[in-house]
C-alpha positions in Angstrom: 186.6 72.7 203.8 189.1 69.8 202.8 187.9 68.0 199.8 187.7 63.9 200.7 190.0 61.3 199.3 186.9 60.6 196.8 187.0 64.1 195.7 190.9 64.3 194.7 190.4 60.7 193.3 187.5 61.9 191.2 189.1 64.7 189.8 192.4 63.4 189.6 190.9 60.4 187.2 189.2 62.9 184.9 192.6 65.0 184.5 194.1 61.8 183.5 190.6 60.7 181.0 191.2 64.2 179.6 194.9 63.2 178.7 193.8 60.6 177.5 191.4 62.0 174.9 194.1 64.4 174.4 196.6 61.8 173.3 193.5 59.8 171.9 193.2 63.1 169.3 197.0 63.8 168.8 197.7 60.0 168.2 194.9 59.9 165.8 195.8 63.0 163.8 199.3 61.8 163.2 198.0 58.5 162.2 195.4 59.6 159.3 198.3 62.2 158.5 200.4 59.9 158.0 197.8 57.5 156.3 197.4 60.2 153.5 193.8 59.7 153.8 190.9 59.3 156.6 190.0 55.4 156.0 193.4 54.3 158.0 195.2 52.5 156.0 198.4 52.7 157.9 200.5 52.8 155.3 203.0 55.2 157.4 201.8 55.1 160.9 204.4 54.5 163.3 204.0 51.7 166.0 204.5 54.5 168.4 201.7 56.5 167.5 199.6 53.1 167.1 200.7 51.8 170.2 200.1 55.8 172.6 196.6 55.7 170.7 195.4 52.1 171.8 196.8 53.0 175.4 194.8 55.8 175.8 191.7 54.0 173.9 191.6 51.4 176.7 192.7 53.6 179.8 189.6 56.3 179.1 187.1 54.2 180.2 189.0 53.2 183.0 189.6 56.5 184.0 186.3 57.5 183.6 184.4 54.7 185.7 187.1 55.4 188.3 185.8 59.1 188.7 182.3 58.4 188.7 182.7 55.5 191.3 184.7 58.0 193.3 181.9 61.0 192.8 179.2 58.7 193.6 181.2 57.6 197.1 181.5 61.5 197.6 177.8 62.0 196.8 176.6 59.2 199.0 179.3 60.4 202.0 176.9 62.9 204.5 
């Protein structure tokens, strides 16, 4: 059976929310890493770093309410 376009778009949507958190947790690392310390000062944080982690802070939810419109869609689809 061929998945529906709501199915790829589903899935596709979480891949990209799970690159997201990915970058999200690689973005974060190298921030308090270069902070010296958990309370993020960002004494040595570089704007890219700052800039890849707010990116993917505000495209996850995106992403995520994208998928589950597009599961839902599927779901309700006989």
């Amino acid at each position: 059976m061929k998945p529906t376009w709501s199915q790829s778009a589903a899935l596709y949507l979480a891949v990209l929310a799970l690159v997201c958190w990915v970058m999200m947790f690689l973005a974060g690392h190298d921030i308090r890493q270069d902070a010296g310390r958990p309370d993020l000062h960002l004494m040595g944080a570089t704007n890219f770093d700052l800039g890849a982690f707010a990116w993917a802070f505000y495209l996850l939810p995106v992403c995520l309410a994208g998928a589950l419109i597009a599961m839902i869609v599927s779901a309700r689809r006989p």
